[in-house]
C-alpha positions in Angstrom: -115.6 50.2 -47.8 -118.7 50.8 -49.9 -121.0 47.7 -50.0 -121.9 45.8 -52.6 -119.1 46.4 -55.2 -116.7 44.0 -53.9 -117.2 40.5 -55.3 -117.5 37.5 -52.8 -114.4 35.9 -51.4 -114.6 32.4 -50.3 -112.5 29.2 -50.3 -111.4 27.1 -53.4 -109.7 23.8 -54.8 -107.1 24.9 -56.9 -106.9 21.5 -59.0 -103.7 20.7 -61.0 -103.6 18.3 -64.0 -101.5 15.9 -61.9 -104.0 15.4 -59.3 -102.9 17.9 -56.9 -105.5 19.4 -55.3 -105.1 22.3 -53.0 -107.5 24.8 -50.9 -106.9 28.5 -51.1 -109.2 32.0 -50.8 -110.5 33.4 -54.0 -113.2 34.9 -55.3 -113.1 32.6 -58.1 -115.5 29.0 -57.0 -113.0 26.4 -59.0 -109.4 27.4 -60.4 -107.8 25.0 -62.9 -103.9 24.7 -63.7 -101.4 23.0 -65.7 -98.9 22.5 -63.3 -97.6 22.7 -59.5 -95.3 22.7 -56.5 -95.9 18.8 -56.4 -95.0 18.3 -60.6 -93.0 21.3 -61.1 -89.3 19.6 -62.4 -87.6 22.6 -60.2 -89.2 21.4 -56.8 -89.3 17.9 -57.7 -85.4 17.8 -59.1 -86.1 16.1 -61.5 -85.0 18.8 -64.0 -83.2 17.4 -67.3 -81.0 19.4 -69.5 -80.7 18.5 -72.7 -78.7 19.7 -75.8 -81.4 19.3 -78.6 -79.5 19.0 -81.8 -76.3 19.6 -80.9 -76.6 23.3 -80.3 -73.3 23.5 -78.9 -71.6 22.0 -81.6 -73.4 23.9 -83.9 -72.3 27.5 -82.5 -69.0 26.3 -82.1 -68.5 25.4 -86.0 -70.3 28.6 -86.9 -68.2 30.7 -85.3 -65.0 28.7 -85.5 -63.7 30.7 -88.2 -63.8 34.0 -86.4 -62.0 32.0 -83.1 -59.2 30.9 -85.5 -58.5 34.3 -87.0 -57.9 36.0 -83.7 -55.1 33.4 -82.7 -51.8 35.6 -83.2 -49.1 33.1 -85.0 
């Protein structure tokens, strides 16, 4: 390795916006993010799914025409 190109690597607090503070290696001194493990809807289960506006309804009456002229009578 050549000295003096690489940049220092130390240890951090990664800091979440929900309070979750966590100590990694970086070379970066403070690391800021939105969200994590401990917020995250897919580890916390917590995860909603929810039809906004009737999407399903929606597709189905768009393309209910096209469904009814398939049917053989």
């Amino acid at each position: 390795m050549k000295n003096d190109i690489h940049p220092t690597y130390g240890d951090t607090k990664v800091r979440c916006a929900c309070g979750n503070v966590l100590e990694v290696g970086s070379t970066k001194s403070d690391i800021r993010i939105e969200i994590c493990s401990k917020c995250h809807p897919f580890f916390t289960g917590k995860q909603k799914l929810v039809d906004t506006a009737g999407r399903i309804e929606r597709f189905r009456k768009k393309y209910a025409k096209f469904q009814n002229q398939d049917k053989p009578e």
